[in-house]
NUKE-952271 format. One record per residue: residue in one letter; x, y, z of N, C-alpha, C, CB in turn. Coordinates in steps of 0.001 Angstrom, whole numbers, plus 500000, padded with zeros to 6 digits. Glycine has a CB too. Example, Ala and Ser with C-alpha at 12.3 -4.5 7.8 and 13.67 -1.06 7.14 Angstrom:
BEGIN
A513190494310507800512300495500507800513200496700507800511308495527509046 S512850497750507080513670498940507140512900500030507870514084499402505725 
END
This chain:
BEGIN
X545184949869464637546432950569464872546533951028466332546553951767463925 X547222951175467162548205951271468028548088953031468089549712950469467472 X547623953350468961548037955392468952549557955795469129547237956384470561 X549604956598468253551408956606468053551895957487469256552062957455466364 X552801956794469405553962957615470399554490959094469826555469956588470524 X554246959929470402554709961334469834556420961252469919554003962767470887 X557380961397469092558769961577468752558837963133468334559257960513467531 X558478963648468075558675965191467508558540965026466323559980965976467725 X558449966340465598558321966668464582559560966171463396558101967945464847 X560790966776464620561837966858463503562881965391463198562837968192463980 X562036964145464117562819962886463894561400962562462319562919961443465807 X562362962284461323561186961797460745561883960539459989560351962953459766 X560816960068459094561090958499458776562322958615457498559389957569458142 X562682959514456922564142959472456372565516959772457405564158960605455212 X565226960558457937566385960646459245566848959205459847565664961530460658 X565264958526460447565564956960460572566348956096460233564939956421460263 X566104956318458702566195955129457607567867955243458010565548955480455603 X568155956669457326569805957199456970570601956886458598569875959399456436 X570278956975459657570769956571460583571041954997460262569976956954461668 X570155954520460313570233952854460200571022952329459746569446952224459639 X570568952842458433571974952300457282573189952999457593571746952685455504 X573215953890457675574467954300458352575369953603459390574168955311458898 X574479953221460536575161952723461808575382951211460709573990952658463662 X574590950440459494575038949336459653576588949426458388573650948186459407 X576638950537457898577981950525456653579118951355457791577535951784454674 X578745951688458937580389951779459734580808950652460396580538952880460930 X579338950003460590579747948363461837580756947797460426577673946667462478 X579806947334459368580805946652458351581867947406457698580092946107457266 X581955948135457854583127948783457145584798948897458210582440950509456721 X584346948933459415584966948914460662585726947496460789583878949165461805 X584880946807460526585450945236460635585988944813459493584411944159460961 X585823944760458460586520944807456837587921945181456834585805945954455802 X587883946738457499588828947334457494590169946801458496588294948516457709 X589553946504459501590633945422460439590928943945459728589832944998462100 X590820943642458955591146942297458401590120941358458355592153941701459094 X590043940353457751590318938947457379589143938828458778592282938183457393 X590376938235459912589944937710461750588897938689462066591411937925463191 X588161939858461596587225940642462103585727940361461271587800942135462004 X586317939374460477585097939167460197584302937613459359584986940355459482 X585239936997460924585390935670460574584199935244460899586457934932461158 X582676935617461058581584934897461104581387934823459867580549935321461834 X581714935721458932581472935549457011582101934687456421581901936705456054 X583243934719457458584139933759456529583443932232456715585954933759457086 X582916932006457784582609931076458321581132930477457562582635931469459731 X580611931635457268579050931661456738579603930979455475578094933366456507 X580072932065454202580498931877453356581299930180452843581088932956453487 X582149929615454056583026928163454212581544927257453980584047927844456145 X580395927594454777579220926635454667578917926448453214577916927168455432 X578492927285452327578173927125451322579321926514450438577645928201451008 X580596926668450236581806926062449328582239924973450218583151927163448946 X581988924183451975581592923234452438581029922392451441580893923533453357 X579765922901451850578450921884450949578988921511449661576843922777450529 X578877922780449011579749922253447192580137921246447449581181923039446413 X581344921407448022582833920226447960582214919072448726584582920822448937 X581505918666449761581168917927450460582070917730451806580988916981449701 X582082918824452495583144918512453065582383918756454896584573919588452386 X582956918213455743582085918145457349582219919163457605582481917300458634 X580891920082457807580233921068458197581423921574459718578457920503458473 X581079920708460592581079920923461930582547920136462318579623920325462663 X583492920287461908585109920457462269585352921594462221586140919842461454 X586721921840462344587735923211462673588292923552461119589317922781463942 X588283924447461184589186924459459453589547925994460011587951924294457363 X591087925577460783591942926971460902592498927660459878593007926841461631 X592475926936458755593049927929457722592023929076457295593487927112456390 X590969928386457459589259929487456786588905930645457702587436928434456835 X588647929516459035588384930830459907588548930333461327586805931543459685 X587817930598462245588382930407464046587193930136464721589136931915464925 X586394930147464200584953929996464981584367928302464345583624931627464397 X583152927936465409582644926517464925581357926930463906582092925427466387 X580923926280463271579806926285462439578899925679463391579953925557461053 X578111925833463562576454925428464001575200925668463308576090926057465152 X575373926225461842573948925826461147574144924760460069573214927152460403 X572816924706459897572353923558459300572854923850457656570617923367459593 X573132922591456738572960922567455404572593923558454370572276921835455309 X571341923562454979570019924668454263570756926585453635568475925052456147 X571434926429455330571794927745455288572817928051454094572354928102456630 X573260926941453756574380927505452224573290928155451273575338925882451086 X571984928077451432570925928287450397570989930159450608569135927302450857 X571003930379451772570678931733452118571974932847451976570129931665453626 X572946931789452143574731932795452115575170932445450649576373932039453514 X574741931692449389575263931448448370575089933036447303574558930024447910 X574268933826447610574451935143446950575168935988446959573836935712447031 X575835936477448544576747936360448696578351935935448449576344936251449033 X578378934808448576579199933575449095579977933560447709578245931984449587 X579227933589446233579812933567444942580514935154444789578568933174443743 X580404936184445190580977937361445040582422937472445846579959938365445474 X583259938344445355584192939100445740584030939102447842583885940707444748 X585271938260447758584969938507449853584245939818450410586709938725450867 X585137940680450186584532941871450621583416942521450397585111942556450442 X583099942622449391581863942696448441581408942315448989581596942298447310 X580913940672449005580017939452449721579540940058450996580926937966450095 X580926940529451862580301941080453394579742941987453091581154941512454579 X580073943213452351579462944283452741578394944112452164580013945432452547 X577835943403451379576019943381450666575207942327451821575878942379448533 X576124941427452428576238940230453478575091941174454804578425939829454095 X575826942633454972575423942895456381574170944128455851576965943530457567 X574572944706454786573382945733454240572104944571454014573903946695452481 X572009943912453495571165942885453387570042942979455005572255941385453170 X570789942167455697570723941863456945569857942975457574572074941695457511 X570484944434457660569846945637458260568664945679457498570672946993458200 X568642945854455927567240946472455108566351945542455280567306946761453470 X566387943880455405565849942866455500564476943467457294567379941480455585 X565597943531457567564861943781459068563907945447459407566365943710460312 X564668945978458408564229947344458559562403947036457807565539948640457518 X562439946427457036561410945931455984560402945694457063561827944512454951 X560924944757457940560189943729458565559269944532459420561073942679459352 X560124945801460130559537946212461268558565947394460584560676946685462457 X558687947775459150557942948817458876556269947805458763558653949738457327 X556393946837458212555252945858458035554334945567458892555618944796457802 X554749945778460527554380945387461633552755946220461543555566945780462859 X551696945384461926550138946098462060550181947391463146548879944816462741 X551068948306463303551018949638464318551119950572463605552040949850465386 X551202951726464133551281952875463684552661953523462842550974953499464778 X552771954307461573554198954586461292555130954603462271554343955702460742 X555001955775463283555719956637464422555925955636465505554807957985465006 X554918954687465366555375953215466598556509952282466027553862951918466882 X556718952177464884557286951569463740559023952420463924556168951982462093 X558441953678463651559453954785464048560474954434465358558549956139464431 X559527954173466303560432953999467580560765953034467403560031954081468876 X560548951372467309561266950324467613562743950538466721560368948980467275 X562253951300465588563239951438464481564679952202465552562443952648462951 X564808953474465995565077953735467392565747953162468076564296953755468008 X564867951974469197564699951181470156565834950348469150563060950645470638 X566093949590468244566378948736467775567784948780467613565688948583466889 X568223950488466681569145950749465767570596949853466374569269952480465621 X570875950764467988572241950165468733572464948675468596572202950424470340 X571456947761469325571758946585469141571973945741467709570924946145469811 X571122946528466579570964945989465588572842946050465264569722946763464615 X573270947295465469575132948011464851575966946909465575575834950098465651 X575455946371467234576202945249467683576275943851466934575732945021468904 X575235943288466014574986942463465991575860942491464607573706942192466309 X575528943440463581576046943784462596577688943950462698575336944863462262 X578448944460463269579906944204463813580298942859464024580127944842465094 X579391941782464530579690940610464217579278939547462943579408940223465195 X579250940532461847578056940230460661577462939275461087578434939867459197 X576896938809461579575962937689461818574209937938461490576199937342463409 X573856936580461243572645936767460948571452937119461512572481936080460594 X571546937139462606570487937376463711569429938573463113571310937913465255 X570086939765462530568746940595461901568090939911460976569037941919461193 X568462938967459892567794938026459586566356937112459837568493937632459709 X567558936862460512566792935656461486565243936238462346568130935152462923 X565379937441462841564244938685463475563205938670462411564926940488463648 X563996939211461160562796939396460243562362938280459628563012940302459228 X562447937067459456561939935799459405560545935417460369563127934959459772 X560871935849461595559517935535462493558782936544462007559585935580464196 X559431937864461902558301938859462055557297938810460307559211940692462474 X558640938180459642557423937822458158556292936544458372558493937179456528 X556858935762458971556429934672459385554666934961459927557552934186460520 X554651936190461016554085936278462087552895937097460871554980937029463562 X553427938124460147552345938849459451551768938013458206552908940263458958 X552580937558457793552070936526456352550956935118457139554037935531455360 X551374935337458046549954934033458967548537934571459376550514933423460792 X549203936474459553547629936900460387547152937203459028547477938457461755 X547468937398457511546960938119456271546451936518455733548330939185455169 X546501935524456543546097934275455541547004933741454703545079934580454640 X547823934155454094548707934051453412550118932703453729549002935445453461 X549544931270454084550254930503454726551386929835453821549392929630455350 X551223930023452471552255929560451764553542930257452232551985929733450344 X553718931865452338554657932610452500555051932338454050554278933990452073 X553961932561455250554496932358456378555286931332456888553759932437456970 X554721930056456027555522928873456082556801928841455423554831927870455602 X556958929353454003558191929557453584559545930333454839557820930486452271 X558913931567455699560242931938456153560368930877457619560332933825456467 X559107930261457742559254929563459071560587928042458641557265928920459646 X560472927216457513560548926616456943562461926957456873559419926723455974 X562848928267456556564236928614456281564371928513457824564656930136455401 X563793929327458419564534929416460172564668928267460577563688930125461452 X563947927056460459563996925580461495565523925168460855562400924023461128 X565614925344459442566817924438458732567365925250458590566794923611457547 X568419926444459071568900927292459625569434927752460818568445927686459430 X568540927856461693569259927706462730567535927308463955570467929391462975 X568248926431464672566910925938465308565769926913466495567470924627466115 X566561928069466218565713928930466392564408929040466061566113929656466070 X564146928774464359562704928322464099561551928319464380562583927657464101 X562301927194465259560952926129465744559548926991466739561806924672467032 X560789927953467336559498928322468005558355929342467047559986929147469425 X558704929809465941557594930596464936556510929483464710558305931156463268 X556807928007465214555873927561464871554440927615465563556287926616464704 X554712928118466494553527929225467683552293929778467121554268930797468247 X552476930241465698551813930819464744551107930229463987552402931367464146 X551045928926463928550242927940463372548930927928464478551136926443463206 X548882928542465781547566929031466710546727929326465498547777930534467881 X547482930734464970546989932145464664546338931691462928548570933574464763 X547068930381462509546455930317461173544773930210461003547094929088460531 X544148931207459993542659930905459987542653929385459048541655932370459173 X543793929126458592544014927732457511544626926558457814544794927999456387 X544433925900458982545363925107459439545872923948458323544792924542460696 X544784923588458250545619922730457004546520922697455838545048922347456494 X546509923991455369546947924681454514548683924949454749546028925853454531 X548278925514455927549772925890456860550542924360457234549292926837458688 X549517923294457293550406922141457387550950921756456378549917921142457819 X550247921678455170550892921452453880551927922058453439550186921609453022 X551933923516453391552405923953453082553477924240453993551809924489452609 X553670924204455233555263924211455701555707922408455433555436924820457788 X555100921389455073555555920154454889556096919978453782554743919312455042 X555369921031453013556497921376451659557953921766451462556083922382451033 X557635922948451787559153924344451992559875923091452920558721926549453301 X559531922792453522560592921808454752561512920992453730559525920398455980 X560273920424452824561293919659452062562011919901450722560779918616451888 X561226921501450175562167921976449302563580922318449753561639923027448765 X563078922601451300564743923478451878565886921910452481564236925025453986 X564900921347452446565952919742452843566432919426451795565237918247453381 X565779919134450778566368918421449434567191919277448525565211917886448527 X566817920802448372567703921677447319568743922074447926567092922911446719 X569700921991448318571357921547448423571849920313447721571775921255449927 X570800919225448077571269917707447107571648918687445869569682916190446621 X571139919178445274571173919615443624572781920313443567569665921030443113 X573457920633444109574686920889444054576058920526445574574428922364443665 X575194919226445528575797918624446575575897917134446376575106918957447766 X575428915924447885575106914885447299573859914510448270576312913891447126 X572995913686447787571943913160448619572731912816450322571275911619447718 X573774912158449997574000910668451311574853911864452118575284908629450722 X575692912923451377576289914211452421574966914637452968577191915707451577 X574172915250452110573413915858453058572502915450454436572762916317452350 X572660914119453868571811913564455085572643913455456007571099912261454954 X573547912988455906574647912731456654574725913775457338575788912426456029 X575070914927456891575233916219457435574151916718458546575232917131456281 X572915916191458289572389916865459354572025916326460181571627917512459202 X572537914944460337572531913636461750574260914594462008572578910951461099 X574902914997461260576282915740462377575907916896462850577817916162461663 X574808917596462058574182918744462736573726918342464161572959919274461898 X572664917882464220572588917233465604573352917060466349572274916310465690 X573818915904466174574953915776466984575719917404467773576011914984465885 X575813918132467042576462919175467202575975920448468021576714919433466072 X574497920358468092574039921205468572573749920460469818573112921837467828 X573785919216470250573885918897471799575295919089472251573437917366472160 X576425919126471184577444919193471761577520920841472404578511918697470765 X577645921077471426577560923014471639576742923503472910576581923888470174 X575565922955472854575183923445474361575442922909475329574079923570474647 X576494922012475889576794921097476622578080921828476742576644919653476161 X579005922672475588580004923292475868579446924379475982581009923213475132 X578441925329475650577663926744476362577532926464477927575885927042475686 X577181925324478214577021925576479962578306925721480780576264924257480714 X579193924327480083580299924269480945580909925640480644581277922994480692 X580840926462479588581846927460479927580942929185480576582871927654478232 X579720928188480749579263929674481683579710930174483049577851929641481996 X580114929057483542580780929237484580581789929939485018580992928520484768 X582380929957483774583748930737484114583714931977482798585388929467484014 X582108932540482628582226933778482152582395933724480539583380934445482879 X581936932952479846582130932891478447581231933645477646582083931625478031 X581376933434476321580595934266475184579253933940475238581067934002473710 X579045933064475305577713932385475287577064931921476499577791931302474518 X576208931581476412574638931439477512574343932680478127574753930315478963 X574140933713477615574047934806478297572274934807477837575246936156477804 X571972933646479018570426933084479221570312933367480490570059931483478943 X568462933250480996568107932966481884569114932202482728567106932523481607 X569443930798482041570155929867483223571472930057482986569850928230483231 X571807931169482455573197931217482502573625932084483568573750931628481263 X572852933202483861572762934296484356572684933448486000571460935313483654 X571851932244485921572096931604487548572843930826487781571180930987488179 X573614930308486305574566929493486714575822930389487375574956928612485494 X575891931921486651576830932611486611577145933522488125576563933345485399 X575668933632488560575231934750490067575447933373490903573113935726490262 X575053932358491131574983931415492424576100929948492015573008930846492706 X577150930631490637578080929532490868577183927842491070578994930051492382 X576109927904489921575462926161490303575722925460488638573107926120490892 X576313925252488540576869924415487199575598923294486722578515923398487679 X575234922739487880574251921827487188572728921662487839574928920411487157 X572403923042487268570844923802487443570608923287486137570613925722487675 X569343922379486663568170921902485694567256922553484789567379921383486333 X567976922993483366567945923430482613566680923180481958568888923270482213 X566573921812481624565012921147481257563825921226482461565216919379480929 X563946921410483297562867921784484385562292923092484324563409921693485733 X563148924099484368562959925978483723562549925747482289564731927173483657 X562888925069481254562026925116480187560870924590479924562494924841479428 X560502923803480891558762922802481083558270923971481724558546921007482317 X558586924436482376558155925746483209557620926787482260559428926425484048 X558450927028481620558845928227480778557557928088479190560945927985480289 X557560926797479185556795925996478199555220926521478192556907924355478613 X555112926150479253553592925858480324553462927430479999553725925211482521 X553731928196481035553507929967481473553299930486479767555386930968482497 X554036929939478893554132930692477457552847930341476531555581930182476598 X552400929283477182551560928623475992550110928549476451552095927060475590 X549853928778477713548813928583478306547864929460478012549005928503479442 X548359931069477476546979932240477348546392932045475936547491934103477481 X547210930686475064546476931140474255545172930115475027547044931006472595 X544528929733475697543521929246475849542340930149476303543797928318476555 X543054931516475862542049932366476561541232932685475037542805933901477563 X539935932007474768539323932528474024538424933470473365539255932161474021 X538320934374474707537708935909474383539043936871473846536937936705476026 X540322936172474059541265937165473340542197936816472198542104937680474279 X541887935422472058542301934677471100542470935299469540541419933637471176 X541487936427469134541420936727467925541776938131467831540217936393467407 X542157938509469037541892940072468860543846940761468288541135940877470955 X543941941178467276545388941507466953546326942055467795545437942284466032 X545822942239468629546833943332469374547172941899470534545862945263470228 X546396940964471122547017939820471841547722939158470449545784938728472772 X547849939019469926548605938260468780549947938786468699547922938406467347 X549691940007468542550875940649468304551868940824469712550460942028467659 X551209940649470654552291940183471614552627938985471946552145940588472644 X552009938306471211552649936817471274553802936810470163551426935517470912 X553770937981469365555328937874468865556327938343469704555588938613467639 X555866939497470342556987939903470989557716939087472081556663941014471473 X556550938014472902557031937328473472557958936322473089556315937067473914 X557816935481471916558278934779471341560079935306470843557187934564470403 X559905936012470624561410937331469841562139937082471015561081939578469540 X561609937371472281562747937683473638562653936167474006562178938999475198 X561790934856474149561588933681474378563006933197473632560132933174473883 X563117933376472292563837932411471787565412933101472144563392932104470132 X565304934074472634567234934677473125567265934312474412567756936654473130 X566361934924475810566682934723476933566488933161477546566017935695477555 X566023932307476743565927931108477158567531930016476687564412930656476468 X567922930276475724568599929632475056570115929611475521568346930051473866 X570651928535475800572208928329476107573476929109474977572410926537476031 X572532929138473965573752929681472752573403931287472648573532928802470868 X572775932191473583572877933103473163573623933950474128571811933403472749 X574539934838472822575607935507472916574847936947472393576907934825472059 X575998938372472617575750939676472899574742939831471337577367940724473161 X575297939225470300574671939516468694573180938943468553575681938648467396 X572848938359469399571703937089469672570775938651469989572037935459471384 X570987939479470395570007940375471626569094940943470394570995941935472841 X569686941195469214568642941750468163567229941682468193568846941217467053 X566908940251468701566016939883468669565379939949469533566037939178468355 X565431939837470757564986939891472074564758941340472186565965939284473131 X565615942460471792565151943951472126563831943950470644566888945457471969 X563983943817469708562728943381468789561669943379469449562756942083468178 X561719942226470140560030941728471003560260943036472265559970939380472032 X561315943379472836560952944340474299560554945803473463562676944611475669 X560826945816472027559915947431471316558725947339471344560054947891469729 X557677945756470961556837945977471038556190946136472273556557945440470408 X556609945684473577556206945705474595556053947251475006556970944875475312 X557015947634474294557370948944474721556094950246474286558917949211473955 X555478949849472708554500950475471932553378950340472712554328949952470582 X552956949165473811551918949277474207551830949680475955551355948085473726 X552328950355476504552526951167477542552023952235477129553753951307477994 X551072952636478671550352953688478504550969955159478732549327953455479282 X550783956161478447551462957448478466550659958353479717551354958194476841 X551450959429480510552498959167480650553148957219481064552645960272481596 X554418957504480877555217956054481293555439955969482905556893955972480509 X554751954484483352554957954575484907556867954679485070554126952858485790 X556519954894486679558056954593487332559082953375486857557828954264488872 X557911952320486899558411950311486787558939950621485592556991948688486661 X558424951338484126558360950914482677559492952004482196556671951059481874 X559609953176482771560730953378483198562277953204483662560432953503483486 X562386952835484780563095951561485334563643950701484265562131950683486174 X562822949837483849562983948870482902563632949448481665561707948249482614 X563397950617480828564018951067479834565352951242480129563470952109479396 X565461951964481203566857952551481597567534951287481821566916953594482961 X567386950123482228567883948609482691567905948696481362567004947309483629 X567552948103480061567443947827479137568355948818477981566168947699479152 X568559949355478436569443950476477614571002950210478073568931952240478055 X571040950152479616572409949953480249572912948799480489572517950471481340 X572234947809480593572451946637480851572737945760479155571130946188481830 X571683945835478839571568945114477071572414946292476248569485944994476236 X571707946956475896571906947427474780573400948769474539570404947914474530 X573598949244475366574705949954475684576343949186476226574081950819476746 X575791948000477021576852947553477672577952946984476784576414946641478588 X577517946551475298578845945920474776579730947072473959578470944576473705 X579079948624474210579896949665473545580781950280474879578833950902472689 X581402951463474174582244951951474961582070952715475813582925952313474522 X580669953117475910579771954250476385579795953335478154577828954456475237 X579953951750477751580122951461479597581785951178480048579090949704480149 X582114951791481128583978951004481277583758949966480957584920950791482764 X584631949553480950585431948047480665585210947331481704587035948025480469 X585564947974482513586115946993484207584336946243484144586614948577486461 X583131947411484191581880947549484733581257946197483694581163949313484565 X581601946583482296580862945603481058582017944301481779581170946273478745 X583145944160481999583848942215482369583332941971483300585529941735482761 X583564942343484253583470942338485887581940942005486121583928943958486675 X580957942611485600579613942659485954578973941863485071579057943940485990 X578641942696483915577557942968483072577591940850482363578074944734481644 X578997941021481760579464939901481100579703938670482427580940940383480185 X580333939110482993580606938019484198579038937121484821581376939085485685 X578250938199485539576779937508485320575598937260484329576215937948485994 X576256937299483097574908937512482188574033938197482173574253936810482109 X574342939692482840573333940621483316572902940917481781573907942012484356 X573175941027480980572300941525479218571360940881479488572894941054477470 X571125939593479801569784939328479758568820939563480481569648938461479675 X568677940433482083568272940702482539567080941633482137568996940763483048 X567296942959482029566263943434481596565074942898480272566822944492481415 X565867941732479409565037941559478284563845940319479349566130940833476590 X564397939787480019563708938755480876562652939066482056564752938055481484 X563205940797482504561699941540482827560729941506482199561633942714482899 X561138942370481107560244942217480346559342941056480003560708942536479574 X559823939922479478559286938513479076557996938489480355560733937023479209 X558895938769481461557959938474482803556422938978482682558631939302484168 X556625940256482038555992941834482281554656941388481365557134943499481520 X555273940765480086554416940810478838553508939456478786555406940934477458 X554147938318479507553444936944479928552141937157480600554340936092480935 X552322937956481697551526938369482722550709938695482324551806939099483475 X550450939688481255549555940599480532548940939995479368550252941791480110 X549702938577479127549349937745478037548295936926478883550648936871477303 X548571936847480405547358935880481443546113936806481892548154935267483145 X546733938037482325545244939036482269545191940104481947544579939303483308 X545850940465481006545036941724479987544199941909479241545464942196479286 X542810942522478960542020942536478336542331943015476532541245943228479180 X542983942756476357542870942910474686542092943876473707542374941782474261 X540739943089474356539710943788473418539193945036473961538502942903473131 X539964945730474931539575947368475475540528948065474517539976947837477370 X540137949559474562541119950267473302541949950452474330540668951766472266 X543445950635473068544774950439473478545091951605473776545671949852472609 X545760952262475653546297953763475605547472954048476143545488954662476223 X548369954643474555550179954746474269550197955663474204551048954244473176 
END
C-alpha cells in the first residue's frame, strides 16, 4: 500500500460516493431534460444495438435517429442491449449511473490506500460529470483497463482477458490493455483465454443477427476508423471536436496539417515499452501500477479521436501519478496540478470564459497539455525510478 494522502477528517468515503453520484444524476438529468438532440450519443449507442437486430450499416447517417457517426464495433450492441431494450429515458438514465458506479468500483479496487482511492475519486469526479453530460462511454471504457490491469496482477487471466476482449471489439482503444499480458504470471493461459472471449465477443451478435452482416460489418468498421481519423486531422486545423492529441495540439499551435503522425507514434511506441526491460523492477507493484497510469493517459493524448469526454481517462492515469508524489508537493507537481485543473479539467465548464475555453484552450488543443506532462513526468520515472525503495506520499 501506498501511504495515504491526508484529506481531513471530515471528507469521508460516503460524502465521496454521494458527491459522485450526484454530479453523475444532474449531468444526466440536465441533458434528458433538454431533449431528444442532448443526448444523442444514446441515441446513437442504443441505434447500434436495433442496427445489428435489423441488419442494417452500422457506419451511415441515419438523421432521423440521431446526428452523430457511429464508430464502434458490432460487439458493442452486446454492452448497450440492457439498456437499449428499456424505456429511452430510463435506458439513459441507468445508461450513465451504470457508467459512474462501474468506474467508481474500479478505482476503489486499485492496490493503494482507501484515502489514495479517496483522492483520485476527487481528482476524477469533474471530468468524470463532463464525460457523463455527453453520456458516453468512456467511464466504462476506464474501468475496463483498470479491471483488466487488477484481474492480471491477482492471476486471474480468464477475467482480465474477458474486459480486455470487450474493449478491442468496442472501441479500439483496447488494444493497448494488451500491455498487461507483460504482467501475466500465466502467459499461456492469458493467450487462451483472451483467444476465447475474442471470439465469444465476435461470434455472439451472429445469434441475433446474421453471420455474413457481421462480418461484413466489421471490414466497414475498418474501413471507418481510417476514415474517421483522416477526417479528425483534416478538421484539426480549423479547431474541431476532435484530435485534441499530442499531434493535434501541433497541428493546431504551428498550423502543419501534415505532421507525421506515424513517426511520433514509433517514437511514442519505443519510450513506452522499453522500461519494461528493466528487470530489477519488473515485478515490483508499484512499477506496474504505473504502467497503468501510463497507459490510461497513452491511449487519450496520443489518439486523433480524442475529444473533451475522452479525458476521463487520461486524468484516471494523471491520479495515479498524482498518489505517488512525495509530500510536501514540489513547485513542478504543483504547477502541473494547477495546469491540469485549468487547462483539462475545468476548461469545458463555465468556471473558464468562453472567449478563453474557444480562443485558446479548444483552438490549440491545450486539454491535452497538462495530461501529456504528465505522460512525460511518469515515462521518465518508468526509465529511472527505483521501485523497490519505500514509497514517500
Amino acid at each position: 500500500m501506498l501511504k495515504e494522502i491526508r484529506l481531513g477528517k471530515s471528507i469521508s468515503l460516503p460524502l465521496a460516493y454521494c458527491v459522485w453520484f450526484l454530479l453523475a444524476i444532474i449531468a444526466v438529468s440536465t441533458e434528458m431534460a433538454r431533449g431528444k438532440g442532448s443526448i444523442d450519443n444514446y441515441l446513437l449507442f442504443r441505434g447500434v444495438f436495433y442496427h445489428v437486430l435489423e441488419q442494417k450499416n452500422l457506419f451511415i447517417y441515419y438523421p432521423d435517429e440521431y446526428v452523430s457517426f457511429n464508430n464502434y464495433g458490432p460487439a458493442f450492441s452486446m454492452v448497450i442491449a440492457p439498456f437499449a431494450l428499456l424505456p429511452l429515458y430510463l435506458g439513459c438514465f441507468l445508461w450513465v449511473m451504470a457508467n459512474a458506479a462501474v468506474l467508481l468500483i474500479a478505482i476503489r479496487m486499485l492496490p493503494i490506500s482507501k484515502n489514495n482511492q479517496l483522492f483520485i475519486v476527487w481528482l476524477v469526479s469533474i471530468e468524470l460529470m463532463t464525460s457523463l453530460h455527453s453520456v458516453q462511454f468512456n467511464a466504462m471504457l476506464t474501468a475496463a483497463f483498470i479491471f483488466a490491469f487488477i484481474y492480471t496482477q491477482r492471476g486471474k487471466e480468464w477475467a482480465a482477458t474477458l474486459f480486455i476482449a470487450i474493449a478491442i471489439l468496442t472501441k479500439v482503444y483496447g488494444l493497448a490493455a494488451l500491455v498487461f499480458f507483460f504482467f501475466s504470471s500465466n502467459k499461456k493461459s492469458f493467450i487462451l483465454w483472451l483467444t476465447l472471449w475474442l471470439a465469444v465477443f465476435f461470434f455472439f451478435p451472429m445469434l441475433y443477427s446474421g453471420y455474413d452482416y457481421i462480418i461484413q460489418t466489421y471490414h466497414d468498421w475498418y474501413n471507418q476508423i481510417l476514415m474517421r481519423n483522416q477526417q479528425n486531422i483534416e478538421g484539426s486545423i480549423v479547431g474541431g471536436m476532435q484530435d485534441i492529441s499530442v499531434q493535434g495540439m501541433i497541428r493546431r499551435v504551428f498550423s502543419y496539417q501534415d505532421f507525421p503522425d506515424i513517426l511520433l507514434l514509433a517514437l511514442v511506441a519505443i519510450v513506452y515499452l522499453v522500461p519494461l526491460t528493466r528487470k530489477k523492477q519488473f515485478n515490483h507493484p508499484y512499477f506496474r501500477l504505473y504502467y497503468l497510469g501510463v497507459t490510461l493517459i497513452s491511449i487519450v493524448v496520443f489518439s486523433t479521436a480524442a475529444e473533451s469526454p475522452t479525458f476521463v481517462i487520461a486524468v484516471t492515469g494523471c491520479g495515479i501519478w498524482l498518489v505517488f508524489r512525495e509530500r510536501p508537493l514540489t513547485a513542478g507537481v504543483i504547477m502541473t496540478l494547477i495546469l491540469l485543473y485549468a487547462l483539462t479539467i475545468l476548461s469545458p465548464t463555465d468556471l473558464i470564459p468562453s472567449y478563453i475555453r474557444e480562443h485558446f484552450v479548444r483552438a490549440y488543443s491545450l486539454k491535452v497539455l497538462p495530461p501529456f506532462i504528465v505522460w512525460c513526468w511518469m515515462v521518465y520515472e518508468l526509465w529511472r525510478k527505483d521501485f523497490t525503495k519505500p514509497v514517500i506520499v
